[in-house]
C-alpha positions as protocol buffer text, in pm:
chain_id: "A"
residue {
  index: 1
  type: UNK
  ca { x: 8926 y: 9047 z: 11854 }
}
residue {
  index: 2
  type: UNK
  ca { x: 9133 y: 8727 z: 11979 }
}
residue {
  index: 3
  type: UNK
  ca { x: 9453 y: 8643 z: 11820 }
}
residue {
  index: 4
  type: UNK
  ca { x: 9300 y: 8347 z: 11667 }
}
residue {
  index: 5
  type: UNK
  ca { x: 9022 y: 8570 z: 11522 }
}
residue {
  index: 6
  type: UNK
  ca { x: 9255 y: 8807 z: 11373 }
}
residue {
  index: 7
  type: UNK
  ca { x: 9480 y: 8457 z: 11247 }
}
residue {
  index: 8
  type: UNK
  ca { x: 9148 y: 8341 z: 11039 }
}
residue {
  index: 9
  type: UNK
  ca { x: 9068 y: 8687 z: 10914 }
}
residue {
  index: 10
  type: UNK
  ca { x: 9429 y: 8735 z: 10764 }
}
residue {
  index: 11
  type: UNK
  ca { x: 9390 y: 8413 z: 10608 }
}
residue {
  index: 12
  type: UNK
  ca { x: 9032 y: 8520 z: 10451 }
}
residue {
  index: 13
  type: UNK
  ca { x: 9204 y: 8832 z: 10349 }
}
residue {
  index: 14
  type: UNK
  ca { x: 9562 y: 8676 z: 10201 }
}
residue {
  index: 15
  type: UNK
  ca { x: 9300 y: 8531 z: 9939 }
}
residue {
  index: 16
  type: UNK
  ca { x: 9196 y: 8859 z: 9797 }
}
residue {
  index: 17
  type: UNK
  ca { x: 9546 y: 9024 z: 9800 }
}
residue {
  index: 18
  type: UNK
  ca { x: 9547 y: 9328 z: 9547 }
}
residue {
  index: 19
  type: UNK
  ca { x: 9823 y: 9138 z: 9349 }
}
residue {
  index: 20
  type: UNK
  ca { x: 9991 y: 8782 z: 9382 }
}
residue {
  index: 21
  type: UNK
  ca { x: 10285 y: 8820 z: 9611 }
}
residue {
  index: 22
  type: UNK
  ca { x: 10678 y: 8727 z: 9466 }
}
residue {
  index: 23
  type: UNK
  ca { x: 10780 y: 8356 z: 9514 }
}
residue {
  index: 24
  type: UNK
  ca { x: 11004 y: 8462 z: 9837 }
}
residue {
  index: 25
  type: UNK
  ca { x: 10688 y: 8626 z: 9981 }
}
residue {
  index: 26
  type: UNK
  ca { x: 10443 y: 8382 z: 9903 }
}
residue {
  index: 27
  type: UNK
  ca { x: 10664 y: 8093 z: 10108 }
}
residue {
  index: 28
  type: UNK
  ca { x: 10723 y: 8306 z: 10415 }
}
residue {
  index: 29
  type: UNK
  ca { x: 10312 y: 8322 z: 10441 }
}
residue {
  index: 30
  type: UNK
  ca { x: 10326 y: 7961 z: 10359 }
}
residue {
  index: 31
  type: UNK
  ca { x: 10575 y: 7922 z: 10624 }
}
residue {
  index: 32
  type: UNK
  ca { x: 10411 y: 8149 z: 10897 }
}
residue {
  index: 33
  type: UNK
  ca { x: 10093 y: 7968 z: 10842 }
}
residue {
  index: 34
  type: UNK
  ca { x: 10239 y: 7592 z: 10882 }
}
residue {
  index: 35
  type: UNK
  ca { x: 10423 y: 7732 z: 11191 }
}
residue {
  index: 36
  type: UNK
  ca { x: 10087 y: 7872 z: 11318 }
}
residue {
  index: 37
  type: UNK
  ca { x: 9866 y: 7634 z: 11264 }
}
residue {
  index: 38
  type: UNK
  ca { x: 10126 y: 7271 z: 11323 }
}
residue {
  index: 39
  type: UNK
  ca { x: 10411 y: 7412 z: 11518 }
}
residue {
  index: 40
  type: UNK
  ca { x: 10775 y: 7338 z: 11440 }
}
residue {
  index: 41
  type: UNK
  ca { x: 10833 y: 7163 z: 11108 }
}
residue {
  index: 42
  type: UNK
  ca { x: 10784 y: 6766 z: 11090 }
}
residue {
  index: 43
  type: UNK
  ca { x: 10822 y: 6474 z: 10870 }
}
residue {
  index: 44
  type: UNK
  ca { x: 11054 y: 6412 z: 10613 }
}
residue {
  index: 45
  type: UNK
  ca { x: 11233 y: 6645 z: 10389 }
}
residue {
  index: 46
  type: UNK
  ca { x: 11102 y: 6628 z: 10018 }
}
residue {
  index: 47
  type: UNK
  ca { x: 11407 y: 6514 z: 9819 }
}
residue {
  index: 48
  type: UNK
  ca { x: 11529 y: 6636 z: 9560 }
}
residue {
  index: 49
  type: UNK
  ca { x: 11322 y: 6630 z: 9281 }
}
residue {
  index: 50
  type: UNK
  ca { x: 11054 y: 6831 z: 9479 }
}
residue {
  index: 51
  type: UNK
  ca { x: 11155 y: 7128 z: 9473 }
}
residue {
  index: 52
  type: UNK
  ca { x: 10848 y: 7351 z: 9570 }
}
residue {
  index: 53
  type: UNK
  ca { x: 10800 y: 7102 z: 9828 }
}
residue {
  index: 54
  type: UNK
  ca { x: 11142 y: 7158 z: 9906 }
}
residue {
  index: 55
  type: UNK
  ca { x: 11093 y: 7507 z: 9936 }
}
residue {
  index: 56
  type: UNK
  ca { x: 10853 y: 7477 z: 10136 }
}
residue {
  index: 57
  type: UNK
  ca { x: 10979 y: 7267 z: 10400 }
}
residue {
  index: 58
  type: UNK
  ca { x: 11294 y: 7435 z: 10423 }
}
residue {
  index: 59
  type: UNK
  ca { x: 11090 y: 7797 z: 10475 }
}
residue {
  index: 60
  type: UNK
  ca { x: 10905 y: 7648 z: 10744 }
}
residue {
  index: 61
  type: UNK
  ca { x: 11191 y: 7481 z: 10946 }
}
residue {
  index: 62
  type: UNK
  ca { x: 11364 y: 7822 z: 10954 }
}
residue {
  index: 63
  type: UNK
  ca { x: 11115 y: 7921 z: 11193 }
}
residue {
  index: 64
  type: UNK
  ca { x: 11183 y: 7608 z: 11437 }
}
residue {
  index: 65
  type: UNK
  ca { x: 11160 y: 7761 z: 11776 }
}
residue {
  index: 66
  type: UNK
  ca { x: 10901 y: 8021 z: 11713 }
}
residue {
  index: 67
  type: UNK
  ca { x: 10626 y: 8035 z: 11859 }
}
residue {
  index: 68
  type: UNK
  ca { x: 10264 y: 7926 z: 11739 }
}
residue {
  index: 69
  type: UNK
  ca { x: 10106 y: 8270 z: 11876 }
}
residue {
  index: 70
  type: UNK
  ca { x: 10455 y: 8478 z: 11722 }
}
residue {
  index: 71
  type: UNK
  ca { x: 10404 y: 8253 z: 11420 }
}
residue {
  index: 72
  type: UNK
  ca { x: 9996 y: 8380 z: 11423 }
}
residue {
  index: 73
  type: UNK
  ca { x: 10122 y: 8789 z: 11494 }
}
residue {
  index: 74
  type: UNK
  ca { x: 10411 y: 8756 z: 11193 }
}
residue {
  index: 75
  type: UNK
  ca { x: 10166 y: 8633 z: 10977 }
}
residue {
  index: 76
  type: UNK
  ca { x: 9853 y: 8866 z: 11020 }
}
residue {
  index: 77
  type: UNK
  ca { x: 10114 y: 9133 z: 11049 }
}
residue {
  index: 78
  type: UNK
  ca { x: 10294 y: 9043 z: 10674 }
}
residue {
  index: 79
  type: UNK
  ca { x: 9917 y: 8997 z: 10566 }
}
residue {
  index: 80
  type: UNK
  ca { x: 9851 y: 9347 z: 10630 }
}
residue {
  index: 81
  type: UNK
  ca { x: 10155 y: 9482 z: 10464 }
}
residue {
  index: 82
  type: UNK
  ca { x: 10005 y: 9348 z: 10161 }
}
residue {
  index: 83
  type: UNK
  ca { x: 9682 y: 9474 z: 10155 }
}
C-alpha cells in the first residue's frame, strides 16, 4: 500500500476512533493533516477573537519545514496509536 493509500485510510479510520481524542490531540491530527495535504501553513493568522481558529493555525505552523510525506507518516502513525 502507497503512502498516500495508507494517508486516506488513516483518515477513514480517525473517524471511527474508539473515543474522541483530548483537545491537544485532536489539533496535532488537525495539524498533521493540513501539513499533509497543503504544505507549510498560509494565510493570515485568525485574530484574536478566534480562538479555535487560532489554535489551529498556530498547531499547524509549528510544523513549517516538515515535510508533506513526514507530515502523511506522523499522521497515519498517531492515527494508529489511537485505534
Amino acid at each position: 500500500m502507497s503512502l498516500q493509500e495508507q494517508f486516506e485510510q488513516a483518515q477513514a479510520d480517525s473517524k471511527n476512533l474508539p473515543e474522541r481524542p483530548d483537545n491537544q490531540t485532536l489539533l496535532k491530527i488537525y495539524a498533521l493533516f493540513k501539513q499533509a495535504s497543503s504544505g507549510d501553513a498560509s494565510g493570515e493568522r485568525p485574530g484574536m477573537t478566534d480562538f479555535v481558529g487560532r489554535a489551529k493555525f498556530d498547531a499547524w505552523a509549528e510544523l513549517k519545514g516538515t515535510s508533506q510525506d513526514q507530515a502523511k507518516q506522523q499522521y497515519i502513525d498517531l492515527i494508529e496509536d489511537l485505534k
